[in-house]
ZAMAR-541178 format. One record per residue (C-alpha): residue number from 1; residue in three letters; x, y, z. Coordinates in nm, 3 decimals. Layout:
residues N
     i    aa        c1        c2        c3
   NUM   ALA         X         Y         Z
...
END
This chain:
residues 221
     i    aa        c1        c2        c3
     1   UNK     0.000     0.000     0.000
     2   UNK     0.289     0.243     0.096
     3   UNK     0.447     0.164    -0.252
     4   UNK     0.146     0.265    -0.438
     5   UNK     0.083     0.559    -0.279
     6   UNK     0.447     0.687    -0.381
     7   UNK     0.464     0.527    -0.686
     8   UNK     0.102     0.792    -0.717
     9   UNK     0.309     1.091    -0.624
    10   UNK     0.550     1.026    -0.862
    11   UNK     0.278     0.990    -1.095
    12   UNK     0.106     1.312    -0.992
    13   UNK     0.415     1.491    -1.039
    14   UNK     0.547     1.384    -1.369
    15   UNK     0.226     1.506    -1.485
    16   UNK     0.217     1.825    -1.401
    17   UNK     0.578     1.869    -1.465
    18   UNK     0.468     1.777    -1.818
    19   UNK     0.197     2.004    -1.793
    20   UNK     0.359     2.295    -1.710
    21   UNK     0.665     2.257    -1.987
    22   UNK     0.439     2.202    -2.232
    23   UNK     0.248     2.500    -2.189
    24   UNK     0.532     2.756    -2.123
    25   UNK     0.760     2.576    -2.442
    26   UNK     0.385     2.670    -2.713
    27   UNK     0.267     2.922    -2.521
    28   UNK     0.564     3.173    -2.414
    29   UNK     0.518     3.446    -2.659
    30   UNK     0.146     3.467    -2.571
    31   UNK     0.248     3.460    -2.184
    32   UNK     0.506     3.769    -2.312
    33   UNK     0.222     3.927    -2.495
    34   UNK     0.036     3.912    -2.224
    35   UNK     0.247     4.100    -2.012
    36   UNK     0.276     4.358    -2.258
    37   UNK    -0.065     4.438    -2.226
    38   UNK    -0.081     4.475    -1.841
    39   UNK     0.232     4.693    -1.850
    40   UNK     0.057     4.873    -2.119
    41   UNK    -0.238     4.968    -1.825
    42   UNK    -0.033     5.004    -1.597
    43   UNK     0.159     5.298    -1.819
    44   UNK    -0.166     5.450    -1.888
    45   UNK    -0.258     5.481    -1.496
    46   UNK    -0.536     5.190    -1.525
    47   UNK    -0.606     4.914    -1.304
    48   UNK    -0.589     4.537    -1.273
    49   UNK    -0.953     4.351    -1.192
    50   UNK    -0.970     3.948    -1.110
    51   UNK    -1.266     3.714    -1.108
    52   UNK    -1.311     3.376    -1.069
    53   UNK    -1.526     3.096    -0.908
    54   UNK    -1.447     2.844    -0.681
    55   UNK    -1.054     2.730    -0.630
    56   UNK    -1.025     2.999    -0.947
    57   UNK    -1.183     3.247    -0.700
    58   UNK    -0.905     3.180    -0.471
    59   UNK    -0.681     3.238    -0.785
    60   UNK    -0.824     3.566    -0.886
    61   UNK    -0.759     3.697    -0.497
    62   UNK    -0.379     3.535    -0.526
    63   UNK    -0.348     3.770    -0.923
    64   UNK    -0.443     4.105    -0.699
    65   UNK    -0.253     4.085    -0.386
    66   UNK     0.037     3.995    -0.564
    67   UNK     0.021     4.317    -0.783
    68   UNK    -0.117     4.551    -0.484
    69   UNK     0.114     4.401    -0.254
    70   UNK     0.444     4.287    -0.411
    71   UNK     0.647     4.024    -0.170
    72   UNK     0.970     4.131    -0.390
    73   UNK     1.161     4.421    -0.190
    74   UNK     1.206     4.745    -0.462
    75   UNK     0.896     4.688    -0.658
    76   UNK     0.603     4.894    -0.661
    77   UNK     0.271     4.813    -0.553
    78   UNK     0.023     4.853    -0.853
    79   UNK    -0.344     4.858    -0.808
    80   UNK    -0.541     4.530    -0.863
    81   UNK    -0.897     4.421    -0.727
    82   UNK    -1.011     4.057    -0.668
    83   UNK    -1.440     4.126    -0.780
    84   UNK    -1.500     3.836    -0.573
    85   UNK    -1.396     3.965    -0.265
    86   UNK    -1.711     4.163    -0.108
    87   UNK    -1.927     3.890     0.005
    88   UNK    -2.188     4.163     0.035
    89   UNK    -2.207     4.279    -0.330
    90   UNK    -2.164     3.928    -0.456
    91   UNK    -2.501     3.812    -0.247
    92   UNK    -2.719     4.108    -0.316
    93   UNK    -2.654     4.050    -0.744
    94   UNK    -2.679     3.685    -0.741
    95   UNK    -3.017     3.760    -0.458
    96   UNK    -3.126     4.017    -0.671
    97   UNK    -3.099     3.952    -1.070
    98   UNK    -2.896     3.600    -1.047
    99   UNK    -2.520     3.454    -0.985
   100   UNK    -2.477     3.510    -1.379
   101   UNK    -2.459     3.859    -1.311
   102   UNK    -2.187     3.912    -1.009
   103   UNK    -1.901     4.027    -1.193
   104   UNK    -2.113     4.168    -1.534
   105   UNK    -2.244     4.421    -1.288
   106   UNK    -1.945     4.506    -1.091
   107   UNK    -1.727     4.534    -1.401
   108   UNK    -2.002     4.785    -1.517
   109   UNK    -1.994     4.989    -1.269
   110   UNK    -1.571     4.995    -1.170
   111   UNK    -1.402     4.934    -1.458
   112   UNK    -1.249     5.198    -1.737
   113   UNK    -1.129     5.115    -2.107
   114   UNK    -0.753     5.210    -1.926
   115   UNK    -0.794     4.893    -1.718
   116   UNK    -0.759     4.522    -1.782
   117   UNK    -0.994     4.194    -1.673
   118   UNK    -0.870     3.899    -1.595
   119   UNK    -1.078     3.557    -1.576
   120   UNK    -0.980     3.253    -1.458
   121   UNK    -1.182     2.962    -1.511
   122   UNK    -1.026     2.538    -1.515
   123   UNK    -1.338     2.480    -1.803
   124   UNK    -1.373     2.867    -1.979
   125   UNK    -1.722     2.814    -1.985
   126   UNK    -1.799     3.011    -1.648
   127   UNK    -2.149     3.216    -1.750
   128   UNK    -2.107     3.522    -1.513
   129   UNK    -1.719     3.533    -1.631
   130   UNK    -1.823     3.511    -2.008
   131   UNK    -2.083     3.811    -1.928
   132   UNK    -1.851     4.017    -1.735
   133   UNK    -1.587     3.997    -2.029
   134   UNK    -1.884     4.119    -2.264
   135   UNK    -1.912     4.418    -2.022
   136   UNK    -1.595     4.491    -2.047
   137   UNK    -1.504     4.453    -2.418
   138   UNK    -1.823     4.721    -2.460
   139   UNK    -1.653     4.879    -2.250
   140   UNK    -1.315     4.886    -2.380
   141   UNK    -1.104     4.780    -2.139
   142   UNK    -0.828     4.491    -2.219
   143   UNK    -0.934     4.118    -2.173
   144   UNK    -0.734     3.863    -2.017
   145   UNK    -0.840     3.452    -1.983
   146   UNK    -0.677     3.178    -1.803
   147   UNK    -0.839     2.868    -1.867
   148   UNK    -0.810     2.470    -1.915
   149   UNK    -0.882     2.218    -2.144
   150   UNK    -0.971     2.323    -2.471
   151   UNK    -1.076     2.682    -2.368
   152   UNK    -1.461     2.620    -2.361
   153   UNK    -1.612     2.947    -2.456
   154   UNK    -1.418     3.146    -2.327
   155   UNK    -1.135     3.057    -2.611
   156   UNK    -1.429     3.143    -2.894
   157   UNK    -1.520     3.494    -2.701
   158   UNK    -1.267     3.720    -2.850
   159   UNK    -1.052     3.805    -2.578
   160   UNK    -0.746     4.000    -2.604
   161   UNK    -0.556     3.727    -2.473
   162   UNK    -0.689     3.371    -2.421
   163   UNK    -0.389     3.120    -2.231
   164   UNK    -0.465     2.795    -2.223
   165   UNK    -0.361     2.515    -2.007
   166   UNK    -0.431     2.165    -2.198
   167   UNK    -0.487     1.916    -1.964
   168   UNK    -0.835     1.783    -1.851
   169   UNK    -0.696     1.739    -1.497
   170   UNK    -0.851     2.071    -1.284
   171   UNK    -0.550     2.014    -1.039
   172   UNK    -0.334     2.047    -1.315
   173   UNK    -0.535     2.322    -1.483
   174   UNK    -0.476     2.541    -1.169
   175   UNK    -0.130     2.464    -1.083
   176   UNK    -0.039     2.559    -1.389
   177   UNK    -0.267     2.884    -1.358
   178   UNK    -0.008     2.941    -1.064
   179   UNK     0.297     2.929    -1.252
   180   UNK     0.152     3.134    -1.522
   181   UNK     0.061     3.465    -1.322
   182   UNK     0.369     3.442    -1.094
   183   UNK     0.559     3.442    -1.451
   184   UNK     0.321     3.742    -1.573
   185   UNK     0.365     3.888    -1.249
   186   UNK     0.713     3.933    -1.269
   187   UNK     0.782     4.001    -1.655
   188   UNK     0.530     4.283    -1.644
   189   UNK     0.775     4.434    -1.379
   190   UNK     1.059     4.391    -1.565
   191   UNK     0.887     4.553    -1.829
   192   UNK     0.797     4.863    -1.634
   193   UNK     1.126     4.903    -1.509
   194   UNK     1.308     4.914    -1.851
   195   UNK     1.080     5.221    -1.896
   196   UNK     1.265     5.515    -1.770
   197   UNK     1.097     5.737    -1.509
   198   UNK     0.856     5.492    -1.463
   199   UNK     0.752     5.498    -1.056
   200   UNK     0.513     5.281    -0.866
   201   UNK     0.484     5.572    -0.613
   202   UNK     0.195     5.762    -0.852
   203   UNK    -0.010     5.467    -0.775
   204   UNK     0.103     5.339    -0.425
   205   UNK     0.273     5.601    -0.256
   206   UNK     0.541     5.407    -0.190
   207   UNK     0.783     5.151    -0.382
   208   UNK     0.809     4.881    -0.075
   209   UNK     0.553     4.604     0.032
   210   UNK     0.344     4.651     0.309
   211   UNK     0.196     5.060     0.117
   212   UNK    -0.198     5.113     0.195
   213   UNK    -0.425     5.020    -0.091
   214   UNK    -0.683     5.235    -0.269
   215   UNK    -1.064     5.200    -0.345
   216   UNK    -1.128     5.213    -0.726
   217   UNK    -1.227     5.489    -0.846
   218   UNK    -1.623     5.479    -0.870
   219   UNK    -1.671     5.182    -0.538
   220   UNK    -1.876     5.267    -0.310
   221   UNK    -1.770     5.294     0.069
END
């Protein structure tokens, strides 16, 4: 029995080292592009928001704090909002007009064609994500998937940028998802600090860990 059980955590582990170098060796340039385009925002003074459901929920929250607060000493804090975060708002939609509309709404209301979306679903066919991306390509404002699989809708929606993880394993799916916005993360500050006079302080207030964070413009107290 104790055999097995390694011999299934080798297992595990071969496959999603396989996984994850088979993703970043076909899908490097779009994990580059991608970074381009969140630098881009963040040059133009807009904002990062997250969504997800589920484990992906848990994801979305991960993408913010590690933008708004950065565990790397010297690197500015950049605003980002996890949309799934205000139990409150989230209850009175999905109460009120339906779950399908949690994000749609918020997106409506907070978001600006300066700022960027990010999804992150294991299947891509999450309704309320798939409506809040419609809000915000009406909108104007730069969209961002991380999915699994074979992209389920959200590969056919049109997004800006569309990564896609192919394995049908979820654990996979999302430990990949890791790897990929740590890697985004981190190239979209290397990115901002090739640009010359570029400072984290005219969002943050500070370049260290640990600054304050700021309500987007347009929330409510």
């Amino acid at each position: 029995m104790e055999q097995a059980l390694l011999i299934s955590v080798q297992q595990k582990i071969a496959q999603h080292l396989d996984v994850v170098e088979r993703f970043f060796s076909t899908q490097g340039e779009a994990v580059v592009g991608c970074a381009r385009t969140v630098a881009d925002v963040y040059r133009r003074q807009g904002r990062l928001f997250t969504m997800g459901n589920g484990g992906s929920s848990s994801d979305a929250s991960h993408i913010a704090v590690e933008f708004l607060h950065p565990v790397t000493t010297g690197r500015p804090a950049l605003p980002a909002f996890d949309l799934s975060c205000d139990k409150t708002v989230m209850s009175a939609i999905a109460n009120d007009v339906g779950y399908q509309h949690v994000f749609a709404r918020q997106v409506a209301s907070l978001v600006r064609k300066e700022d960027a979306l990010i999804g992150v679903s294991t299947s891509g066919n999450s309704d309320n994500l798939l409506r809040a991306f419609s809000q915000a390509q009406k909108i104007g404002a730069s969209t961002i998937g991380l999915c699994g699989g074979d992209g389920g809708e959200m590969a056919k929606a049109g997004l800006d940028h569309c990564l896609v993880v192919d394995s049908d394993s979820i654990h996979r799916v999302q430990e990949c998802h890791v790897a990929i916005y740590h890697v985004l993360w981190d190239l979209v500050h290397t990115l901002l600090a090739d640009e010359r006079g570029f400072s984290g302080s005219q969002f943050s207030g500070s370049k260290t860990s640990g600054s304050k964070s700021q309500e987007p413009t347009g929330a409510k107290p």
